[in-house]
C-alpha positions in Angstrom: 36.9 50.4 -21.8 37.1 53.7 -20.5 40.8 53.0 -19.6 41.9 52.3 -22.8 40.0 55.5 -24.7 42.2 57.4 -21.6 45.5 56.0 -23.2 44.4 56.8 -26.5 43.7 60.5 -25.4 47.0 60.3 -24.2 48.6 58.9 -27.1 47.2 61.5 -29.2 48.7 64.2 -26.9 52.0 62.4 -27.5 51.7 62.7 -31.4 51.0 59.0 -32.0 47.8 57.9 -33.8 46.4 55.0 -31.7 44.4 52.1 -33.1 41.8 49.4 -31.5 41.1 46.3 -32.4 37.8 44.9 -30.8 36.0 41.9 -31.4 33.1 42.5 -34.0 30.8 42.8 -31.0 32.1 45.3 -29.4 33.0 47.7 -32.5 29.6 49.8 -32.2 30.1 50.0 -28.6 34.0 50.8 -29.3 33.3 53.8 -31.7 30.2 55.1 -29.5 32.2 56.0 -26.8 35.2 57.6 -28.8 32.1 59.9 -30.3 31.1 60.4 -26.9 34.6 61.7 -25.6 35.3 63.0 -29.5 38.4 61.0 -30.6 36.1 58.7 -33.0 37.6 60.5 -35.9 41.5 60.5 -34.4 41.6 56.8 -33.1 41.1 54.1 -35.8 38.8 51.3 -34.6 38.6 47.8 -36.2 37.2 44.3 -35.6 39.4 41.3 -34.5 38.1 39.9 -37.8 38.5 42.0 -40.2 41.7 43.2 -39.1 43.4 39.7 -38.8 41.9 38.6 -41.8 43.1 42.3 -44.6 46.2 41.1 -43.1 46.7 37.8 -44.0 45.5 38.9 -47.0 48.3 41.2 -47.9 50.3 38.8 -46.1 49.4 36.4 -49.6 50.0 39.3 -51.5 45.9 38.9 -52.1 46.8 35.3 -53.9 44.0 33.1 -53.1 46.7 30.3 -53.7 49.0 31.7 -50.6 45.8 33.1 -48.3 45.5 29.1 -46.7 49.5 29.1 -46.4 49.6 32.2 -44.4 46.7 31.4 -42.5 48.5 28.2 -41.5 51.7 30.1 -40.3 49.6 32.3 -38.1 48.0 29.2 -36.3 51.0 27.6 -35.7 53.1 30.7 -34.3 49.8 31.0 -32.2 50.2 27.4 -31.1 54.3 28.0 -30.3 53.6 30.8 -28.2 50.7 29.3 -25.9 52.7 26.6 -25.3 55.7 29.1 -23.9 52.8 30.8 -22.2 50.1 29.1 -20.9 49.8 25.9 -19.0 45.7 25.1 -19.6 46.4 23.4 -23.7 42.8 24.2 -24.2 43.6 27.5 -25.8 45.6 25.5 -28.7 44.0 25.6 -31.7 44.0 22.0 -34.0 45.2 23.1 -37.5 42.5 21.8 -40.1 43.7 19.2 -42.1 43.1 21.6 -45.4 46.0 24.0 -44.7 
């Protein structure tokens, strides 16, 4: 990780307001060590989870109706772009029959 706080301190020097996203796991780790170099309050810092999922919500336009339509879309553009990418079709994700 310290790699990517280095880019950030560079970013920063550069003007541009950098953001992480980190899986949920790894967000108290994440913000710990911008404190320790002290970008915490310069760099924004989110989880995977949350960040994927405010988006698909304003995405719907925060319509409970459109949230499962949306959520479909981002699975299957997932799905399109593994199969460009990646040869192991374990990383495809089955779309639930309630999308």
């Amino acid at each position: 990780m310290p790699p990517v706080f280095h880019k950030c301190e560079d970013n920063l020097r550069n003007g541009f307001r950098p953001m992480l996203v980190v899986p949920e796991s790894r967000l108290q780790a994440a913000r710990q060590m911008a404190d320790a170099i002290e970008v915490l309050d310069k760099v924004g810092i989110f989880s995977v989870e949350s960040f994927i999922g405010q988006n698909l919500e304003e995405l719907g336009g925060f319509a409970k109706d459109k949230l499962a339509g949306c959520f479909k879309s981002l699975l299957a553009k997932y799905n399109e772009r593994v199969k460009c990418a990646e040869v192991d079709r374990s990383f495809l994700i089955r779309l639930p029959t309630n999308l």
